[in-house]
Backbone as a chain_set.jsonl record, in Angstrom:
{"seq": "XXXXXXXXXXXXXXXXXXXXXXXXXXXXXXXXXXXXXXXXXXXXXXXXXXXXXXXXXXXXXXXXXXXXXXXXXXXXXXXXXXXXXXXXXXXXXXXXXXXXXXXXXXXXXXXX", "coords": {"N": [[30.095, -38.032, -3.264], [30.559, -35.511, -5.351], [30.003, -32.015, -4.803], [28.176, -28.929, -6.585], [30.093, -26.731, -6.621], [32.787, -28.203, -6.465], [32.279, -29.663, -8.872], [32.572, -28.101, -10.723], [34.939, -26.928, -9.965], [36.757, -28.805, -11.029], [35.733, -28.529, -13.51], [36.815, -26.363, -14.533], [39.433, -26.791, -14.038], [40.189, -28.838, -15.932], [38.872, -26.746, -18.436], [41.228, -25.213, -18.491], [43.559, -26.216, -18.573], [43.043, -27.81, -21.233], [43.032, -25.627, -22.902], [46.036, -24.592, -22.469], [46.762, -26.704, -23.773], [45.633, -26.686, -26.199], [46.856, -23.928, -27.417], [49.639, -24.756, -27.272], [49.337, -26.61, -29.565], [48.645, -24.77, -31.981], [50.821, -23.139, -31.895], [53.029, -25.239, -32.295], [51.805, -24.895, -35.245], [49.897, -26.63, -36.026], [46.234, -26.601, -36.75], [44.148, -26.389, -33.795], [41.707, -27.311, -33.271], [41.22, -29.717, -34.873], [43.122, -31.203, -34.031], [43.324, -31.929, -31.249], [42.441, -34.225, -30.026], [42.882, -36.132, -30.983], [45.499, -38.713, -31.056], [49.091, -39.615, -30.753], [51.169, -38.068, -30.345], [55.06, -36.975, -30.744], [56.326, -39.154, -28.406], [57.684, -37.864, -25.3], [57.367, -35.545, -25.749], [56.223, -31.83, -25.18], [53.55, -31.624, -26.24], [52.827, -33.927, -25.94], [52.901, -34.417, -23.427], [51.236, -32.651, -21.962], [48.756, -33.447, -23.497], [48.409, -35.79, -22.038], [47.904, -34.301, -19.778], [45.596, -33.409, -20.192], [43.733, -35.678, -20.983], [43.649, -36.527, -18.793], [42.333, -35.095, -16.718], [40.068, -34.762, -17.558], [39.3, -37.374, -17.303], [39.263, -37.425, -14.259], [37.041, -35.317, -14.366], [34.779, -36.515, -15.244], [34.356, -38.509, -13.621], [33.873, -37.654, -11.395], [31.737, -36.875, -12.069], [31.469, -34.583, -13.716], [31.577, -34.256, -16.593], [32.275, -33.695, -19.673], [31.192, -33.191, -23.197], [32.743, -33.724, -26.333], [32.052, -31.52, -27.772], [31.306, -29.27, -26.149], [33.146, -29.141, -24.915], [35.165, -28.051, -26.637], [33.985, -25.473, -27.265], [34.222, -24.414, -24.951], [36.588, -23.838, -24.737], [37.307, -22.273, -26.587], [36.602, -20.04, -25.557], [38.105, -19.686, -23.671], [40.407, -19.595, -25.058], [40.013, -16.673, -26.238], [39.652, -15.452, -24.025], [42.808, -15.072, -23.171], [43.374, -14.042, -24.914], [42.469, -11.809, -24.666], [43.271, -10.738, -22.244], [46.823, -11.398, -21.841], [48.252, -11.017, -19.279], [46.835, -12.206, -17.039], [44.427, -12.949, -15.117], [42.306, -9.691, -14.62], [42.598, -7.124, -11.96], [39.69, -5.873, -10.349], [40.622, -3.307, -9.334], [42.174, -2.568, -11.063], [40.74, -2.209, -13.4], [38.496, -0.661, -12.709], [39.798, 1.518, -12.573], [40.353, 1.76, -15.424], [38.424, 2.096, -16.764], [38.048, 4.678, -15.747], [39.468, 6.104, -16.764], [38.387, 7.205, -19.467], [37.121, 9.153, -21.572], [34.812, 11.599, -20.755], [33.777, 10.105, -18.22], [33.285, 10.4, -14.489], [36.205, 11.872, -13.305], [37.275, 11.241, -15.021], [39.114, 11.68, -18.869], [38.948, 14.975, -20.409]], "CA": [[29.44, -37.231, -4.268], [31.164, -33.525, -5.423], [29.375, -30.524, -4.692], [28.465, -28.415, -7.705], [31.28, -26.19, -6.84], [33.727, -28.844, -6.869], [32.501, -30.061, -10.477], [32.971, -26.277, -11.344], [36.669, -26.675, -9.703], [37.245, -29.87, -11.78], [35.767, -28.157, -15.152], [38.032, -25.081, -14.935], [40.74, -27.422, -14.212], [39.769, -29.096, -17.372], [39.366, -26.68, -19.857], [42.613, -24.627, -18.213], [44.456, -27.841, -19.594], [42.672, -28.112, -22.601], [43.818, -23.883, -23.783], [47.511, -24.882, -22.506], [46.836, -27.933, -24.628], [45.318, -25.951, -27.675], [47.709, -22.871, -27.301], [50.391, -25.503, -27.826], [49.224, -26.767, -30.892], [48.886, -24.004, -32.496], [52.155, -22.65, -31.923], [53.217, -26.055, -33.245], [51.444, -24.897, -36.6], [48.505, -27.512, -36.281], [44.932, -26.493, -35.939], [43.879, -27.203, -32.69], [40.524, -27.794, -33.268], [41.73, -31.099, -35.538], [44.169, -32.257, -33.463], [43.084, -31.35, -29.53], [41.613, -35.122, -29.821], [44.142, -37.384, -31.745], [46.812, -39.147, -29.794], [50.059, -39.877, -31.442], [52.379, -36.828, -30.546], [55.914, -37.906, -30.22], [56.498, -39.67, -26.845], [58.112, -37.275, -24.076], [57.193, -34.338, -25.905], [55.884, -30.968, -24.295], [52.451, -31.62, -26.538], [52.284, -35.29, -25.396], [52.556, -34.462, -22.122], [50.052, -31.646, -22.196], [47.425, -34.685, -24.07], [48.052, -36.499, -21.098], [47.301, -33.927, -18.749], [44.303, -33.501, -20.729], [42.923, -36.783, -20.807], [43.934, -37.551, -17.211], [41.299, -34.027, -16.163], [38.969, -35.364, -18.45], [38.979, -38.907, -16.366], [38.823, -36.662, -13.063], [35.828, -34.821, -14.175], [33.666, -37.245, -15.539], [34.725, -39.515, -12.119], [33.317, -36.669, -10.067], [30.012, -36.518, -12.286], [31.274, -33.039, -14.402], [32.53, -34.93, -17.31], [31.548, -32.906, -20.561], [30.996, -33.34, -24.381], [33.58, -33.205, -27.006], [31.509, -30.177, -28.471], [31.284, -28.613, -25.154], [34.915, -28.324, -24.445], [35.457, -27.39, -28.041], [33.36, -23.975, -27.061], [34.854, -23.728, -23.87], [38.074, -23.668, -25.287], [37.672, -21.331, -27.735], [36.204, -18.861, -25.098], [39.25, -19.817, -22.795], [41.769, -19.062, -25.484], [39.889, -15.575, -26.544], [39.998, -14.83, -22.887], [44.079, -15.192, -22.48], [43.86, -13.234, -25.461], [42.347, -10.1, -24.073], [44.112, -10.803, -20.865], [47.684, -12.036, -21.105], [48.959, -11.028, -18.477], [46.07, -12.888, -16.222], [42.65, -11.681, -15.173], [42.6, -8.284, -13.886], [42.052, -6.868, -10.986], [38.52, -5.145, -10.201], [41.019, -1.946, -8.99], [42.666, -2.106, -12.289], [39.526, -2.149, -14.738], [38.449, 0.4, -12.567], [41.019, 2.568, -12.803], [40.905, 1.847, -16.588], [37.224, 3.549, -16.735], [37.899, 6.141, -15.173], [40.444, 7.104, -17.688], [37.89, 7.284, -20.302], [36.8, 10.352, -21.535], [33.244, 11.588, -20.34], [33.832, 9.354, -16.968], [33.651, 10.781, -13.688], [36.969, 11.959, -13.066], [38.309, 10.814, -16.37], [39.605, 13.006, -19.458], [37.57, 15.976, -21.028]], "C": [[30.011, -35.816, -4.232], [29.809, -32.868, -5.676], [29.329, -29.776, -6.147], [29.564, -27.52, -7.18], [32.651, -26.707, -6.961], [33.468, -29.589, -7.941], [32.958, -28.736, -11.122], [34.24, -26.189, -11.121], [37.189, -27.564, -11.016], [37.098, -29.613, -13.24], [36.278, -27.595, -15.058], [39.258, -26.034, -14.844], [41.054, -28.239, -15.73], [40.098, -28.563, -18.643], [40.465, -25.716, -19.805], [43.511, -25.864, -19.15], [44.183, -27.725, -21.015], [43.317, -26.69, -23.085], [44.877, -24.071, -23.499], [47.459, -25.397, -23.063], [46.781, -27.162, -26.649], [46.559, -25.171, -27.836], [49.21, -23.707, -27.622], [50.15, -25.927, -29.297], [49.477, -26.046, -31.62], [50.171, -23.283, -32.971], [53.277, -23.708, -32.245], [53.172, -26.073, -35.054], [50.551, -25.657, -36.95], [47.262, -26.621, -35.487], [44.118, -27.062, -35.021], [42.808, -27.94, -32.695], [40.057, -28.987, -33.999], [42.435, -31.767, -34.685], [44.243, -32.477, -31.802], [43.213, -33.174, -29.06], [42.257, -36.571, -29.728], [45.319, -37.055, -30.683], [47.888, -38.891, -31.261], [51.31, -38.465, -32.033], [53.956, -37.617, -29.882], [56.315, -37.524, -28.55], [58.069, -38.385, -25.752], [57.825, -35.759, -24.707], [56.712, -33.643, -25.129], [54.237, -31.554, -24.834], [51.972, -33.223, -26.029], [51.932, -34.891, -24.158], [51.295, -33.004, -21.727], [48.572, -32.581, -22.775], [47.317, -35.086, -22.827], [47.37, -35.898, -19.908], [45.294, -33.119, -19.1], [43.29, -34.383, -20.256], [43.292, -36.807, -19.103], [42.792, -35.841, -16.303], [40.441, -34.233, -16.601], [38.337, -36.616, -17.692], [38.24, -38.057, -15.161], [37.306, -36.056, -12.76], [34.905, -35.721, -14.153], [33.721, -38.541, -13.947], [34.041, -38.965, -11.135], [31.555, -36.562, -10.806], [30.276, -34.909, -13.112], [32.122, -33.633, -15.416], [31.685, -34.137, -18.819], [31.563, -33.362, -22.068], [32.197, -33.218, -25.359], [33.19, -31.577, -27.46], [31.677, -29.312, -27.456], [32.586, -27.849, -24.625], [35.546, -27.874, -25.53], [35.361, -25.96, -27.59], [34.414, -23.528, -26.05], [36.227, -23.103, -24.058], [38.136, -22.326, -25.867], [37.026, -19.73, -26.848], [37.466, -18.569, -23.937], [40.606, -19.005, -24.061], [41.606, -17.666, -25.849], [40.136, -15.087, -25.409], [41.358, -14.404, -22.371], [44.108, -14.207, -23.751], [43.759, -11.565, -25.488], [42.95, -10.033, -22.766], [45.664, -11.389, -20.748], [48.245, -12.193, -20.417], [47.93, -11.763, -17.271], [44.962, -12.174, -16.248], [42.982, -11.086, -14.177], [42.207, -8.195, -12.989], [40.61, -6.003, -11.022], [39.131, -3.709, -9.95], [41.725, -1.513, -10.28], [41.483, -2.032, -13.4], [38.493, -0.889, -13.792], [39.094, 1.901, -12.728], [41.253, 2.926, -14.94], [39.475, 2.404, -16.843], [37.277, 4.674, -16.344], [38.784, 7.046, -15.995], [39.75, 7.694, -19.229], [37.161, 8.883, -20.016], [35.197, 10.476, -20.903], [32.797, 10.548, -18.948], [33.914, 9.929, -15.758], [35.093, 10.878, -13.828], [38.202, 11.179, -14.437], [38.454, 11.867, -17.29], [38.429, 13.314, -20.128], [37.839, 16.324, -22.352]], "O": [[29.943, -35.082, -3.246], [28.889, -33.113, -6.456], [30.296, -29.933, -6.893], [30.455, -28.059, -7.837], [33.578, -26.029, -7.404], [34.392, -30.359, -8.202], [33.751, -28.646, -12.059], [34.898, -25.477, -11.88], [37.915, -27.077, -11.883], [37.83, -30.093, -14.105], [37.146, -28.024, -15.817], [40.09, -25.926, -15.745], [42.074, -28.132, -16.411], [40.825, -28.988, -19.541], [40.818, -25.261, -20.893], [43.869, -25.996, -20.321], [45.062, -27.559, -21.861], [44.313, -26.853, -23.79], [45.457, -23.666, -24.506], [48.387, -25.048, -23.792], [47.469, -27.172, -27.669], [47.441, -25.771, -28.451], [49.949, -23.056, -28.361], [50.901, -25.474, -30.162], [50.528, -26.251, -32.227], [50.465, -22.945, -34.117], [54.406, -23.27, -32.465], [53.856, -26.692, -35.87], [50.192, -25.596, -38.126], [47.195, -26.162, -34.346], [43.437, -28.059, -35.261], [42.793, -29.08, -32.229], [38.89, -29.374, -33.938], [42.325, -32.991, -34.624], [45.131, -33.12, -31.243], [43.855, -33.523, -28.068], [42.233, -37.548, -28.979], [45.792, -36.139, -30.01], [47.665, -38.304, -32.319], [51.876, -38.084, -33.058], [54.055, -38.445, -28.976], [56.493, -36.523, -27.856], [59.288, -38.507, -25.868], [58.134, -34.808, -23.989], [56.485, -34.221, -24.066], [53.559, -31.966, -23.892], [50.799, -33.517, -25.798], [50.768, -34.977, -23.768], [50.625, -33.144, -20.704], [47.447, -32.266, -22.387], [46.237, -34.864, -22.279], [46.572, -36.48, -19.174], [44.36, -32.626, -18.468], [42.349, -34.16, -19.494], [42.6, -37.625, -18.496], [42.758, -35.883, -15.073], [39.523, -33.791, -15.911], [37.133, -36.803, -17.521], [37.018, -37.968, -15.039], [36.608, -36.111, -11.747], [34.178, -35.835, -13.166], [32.779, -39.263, -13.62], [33.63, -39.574, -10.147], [30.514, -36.268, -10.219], [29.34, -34.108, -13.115], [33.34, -33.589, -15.242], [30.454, -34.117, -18.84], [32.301, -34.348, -22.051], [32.824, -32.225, -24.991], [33.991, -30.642, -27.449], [32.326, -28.333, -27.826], [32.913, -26.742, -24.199], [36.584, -27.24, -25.343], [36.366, -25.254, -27.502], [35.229, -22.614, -26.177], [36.731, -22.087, -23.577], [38.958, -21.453, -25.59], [37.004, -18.615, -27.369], [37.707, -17.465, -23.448], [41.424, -18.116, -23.824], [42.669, -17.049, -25.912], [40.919, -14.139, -25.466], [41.435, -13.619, -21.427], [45.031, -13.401, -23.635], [44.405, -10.621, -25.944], [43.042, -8.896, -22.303], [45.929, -11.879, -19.65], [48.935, -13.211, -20.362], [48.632, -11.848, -16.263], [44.56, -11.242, -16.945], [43.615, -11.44, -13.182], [41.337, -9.015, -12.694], [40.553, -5.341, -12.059], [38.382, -2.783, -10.259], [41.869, -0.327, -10.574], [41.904, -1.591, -14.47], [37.717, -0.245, -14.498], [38.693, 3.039, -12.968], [41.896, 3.784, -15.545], [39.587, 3.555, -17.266], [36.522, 5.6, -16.639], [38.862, 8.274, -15.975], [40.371, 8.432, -19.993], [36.831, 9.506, -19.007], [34.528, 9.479, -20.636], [31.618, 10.282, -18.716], [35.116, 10.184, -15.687], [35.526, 9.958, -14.522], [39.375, 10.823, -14.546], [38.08, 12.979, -16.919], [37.422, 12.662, -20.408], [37.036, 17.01, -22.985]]}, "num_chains": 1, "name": "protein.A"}
């Protein structure tokens, strides 16, 4: 039986897959949110193989007992791909988003 923190490992692993998965599409020119679902990308492609590693985290979770909704990973998604979009370079450090308040005006030690 997994621990809730290892269904919590197995959903981030999840919908990490699924926003590489989407984030592909897109940049294909298909709307992800049509096509995340449907098979039938051609065979050895980058987007096939991105489905597969989809579905095959999808098996994993729901195997462990954290297996989620189509609707569910829809959301997640779409909060995963806004997230890479205020972050692309990864998620920040706590010394860098500090450092980035403090540059604000009216901030301790920030500008006047």
């Amino acid at each position: 039986m997994a621990t809730k923190k290892e269904k919590g490992d197995v959903r981030s692993i999840l919908v990490n897959a699924l926003v590489d998965y989407a984030l592909e599409i897109q940049r294909s020119g298909y709307d992800w949110e049509e096509w995340w679902s449907k098979a039938g990308w051609e065979e050895e492609s980058r987007l096939d193989w991105l489905q597969g590693r989809v579905f095959l985290a999808r098996e994993c979770a729901t195997a462990v007992g954290a297996g989620m909704t189509d609707a569910s990973l829809v959301e997640a998604c779409r909060s995963g791909i806004r997230y890479r979009e205020w972050y692309p370079d990864g998620r920040p450090e706590l010394q860098d988003y500090l450092q980035k308040i403090n540059k604000r005006p009216g901030s301790p030690g920030g500008q006047k």
